[in-house]
C-alpha positions in Angstrom: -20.7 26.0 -10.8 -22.0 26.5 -7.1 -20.5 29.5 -6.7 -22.1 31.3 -9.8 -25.6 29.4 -8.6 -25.2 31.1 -5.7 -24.4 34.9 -7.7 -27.1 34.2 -10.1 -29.5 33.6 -7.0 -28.1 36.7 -4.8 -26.3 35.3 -2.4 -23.9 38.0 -0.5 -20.2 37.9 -1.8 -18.9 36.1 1.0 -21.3 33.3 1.3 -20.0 32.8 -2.9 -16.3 32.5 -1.6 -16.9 30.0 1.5 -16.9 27.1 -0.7 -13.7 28.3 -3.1 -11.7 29.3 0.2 -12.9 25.1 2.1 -11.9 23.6 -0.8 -8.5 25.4 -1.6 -7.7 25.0 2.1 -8.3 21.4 1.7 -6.6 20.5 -0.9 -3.5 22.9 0.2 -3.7 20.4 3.8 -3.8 17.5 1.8 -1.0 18.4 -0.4 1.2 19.2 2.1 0.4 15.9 3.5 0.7 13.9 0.3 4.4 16.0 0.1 5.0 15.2 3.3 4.6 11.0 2.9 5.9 11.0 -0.2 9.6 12.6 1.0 9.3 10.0 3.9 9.0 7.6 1.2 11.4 8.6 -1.3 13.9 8.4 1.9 13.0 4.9 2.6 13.2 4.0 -0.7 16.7 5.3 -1.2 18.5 3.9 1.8 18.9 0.6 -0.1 19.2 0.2 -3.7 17.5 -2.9 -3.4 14.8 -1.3 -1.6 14.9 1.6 -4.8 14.0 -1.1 -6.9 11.4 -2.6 -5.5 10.1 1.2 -4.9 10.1 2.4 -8.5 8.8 -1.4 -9.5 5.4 -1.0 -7.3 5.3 2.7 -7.9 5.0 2.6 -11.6 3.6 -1.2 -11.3 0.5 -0.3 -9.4 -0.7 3.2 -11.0 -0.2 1.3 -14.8 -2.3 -2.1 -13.2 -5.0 0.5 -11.5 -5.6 2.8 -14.8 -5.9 -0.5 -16.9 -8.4 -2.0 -14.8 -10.7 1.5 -14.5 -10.0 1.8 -18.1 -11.1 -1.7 -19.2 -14.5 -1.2 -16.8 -15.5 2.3 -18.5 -14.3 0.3 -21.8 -16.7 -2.7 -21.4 -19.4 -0.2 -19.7 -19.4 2.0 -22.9 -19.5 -1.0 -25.2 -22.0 -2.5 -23.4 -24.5 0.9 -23.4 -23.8 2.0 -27.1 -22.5 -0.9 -29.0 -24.5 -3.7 -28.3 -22.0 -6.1 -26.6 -25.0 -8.0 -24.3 -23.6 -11.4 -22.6 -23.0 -12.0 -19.1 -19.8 -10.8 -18.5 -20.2 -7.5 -20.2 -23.3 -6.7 -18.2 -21.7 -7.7 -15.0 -18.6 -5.7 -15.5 -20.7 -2.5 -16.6 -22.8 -2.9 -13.6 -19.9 -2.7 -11.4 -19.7 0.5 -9.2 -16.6 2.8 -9.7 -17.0 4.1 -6.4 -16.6 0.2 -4.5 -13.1 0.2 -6.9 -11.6 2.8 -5.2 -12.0 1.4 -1.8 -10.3 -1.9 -3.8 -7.7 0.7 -5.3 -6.8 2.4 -2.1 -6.7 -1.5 0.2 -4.3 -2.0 -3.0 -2.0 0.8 -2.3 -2.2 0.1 1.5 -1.2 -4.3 1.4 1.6 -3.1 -0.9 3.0 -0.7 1.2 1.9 -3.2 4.3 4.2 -5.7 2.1 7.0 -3.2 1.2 7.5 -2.4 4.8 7.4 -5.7 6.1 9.7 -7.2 3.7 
């Protein structure tokens, strides 16, 4: 949407592509990042079946508990908006801040890893 903002309002061609080419070269870093942990992990995990357990356990464990709480907040939110639904708790959950959540979500991610290593 920026970039045809910027064609609709005559900007030269390559002042268009700057933003397309930072944002593919970001995401192609943090891939390769993401790739790299995540082979470091899948190593870990597999030296030990115990250890490949407990790995598939929180890795399928955490992303289920972490979309069933953002779900139930944009649930109640909606509800709360459209429907009616007017107590206390429903406005204090739809007054919650998805952005603050995924600070939560990611100190999640890091205290079980933190855990997994440690145990």
């Amino acid at each position: 949407m920026l970039a045809g903002t910027g064609a609709a309002s005559g900007l030269p061609w390559y002042a268009i592509m700057a933003l397309p080419l930072l944002f593919a070269s970001g995401m192609s870093l943090l891939d390769a990042l993401d790739g790299l942990f995540m082979s470091v992990a899948y190593d870990w995990a597999f030296l030990n079946p115990v250890r490949k357990v407990y790995y598939n356990i929180s890795s399928t464990g955490l992303p289920v508990a972490v979309a069933f709480l953002v779900g139930t907040i944009e649930l109640v939110s909606v509800l709360h908006d459209n429907a009616g639904w007017v107590n206390p708790i429903t406005t204090w959950v739809s007054g919650i801040n998805l952005n603050n959540v995924g600070f939560i979500v990611v100190g999640l991610f890091i205290a079980t890893w933190a855990v997994a290593l440690t145990y």
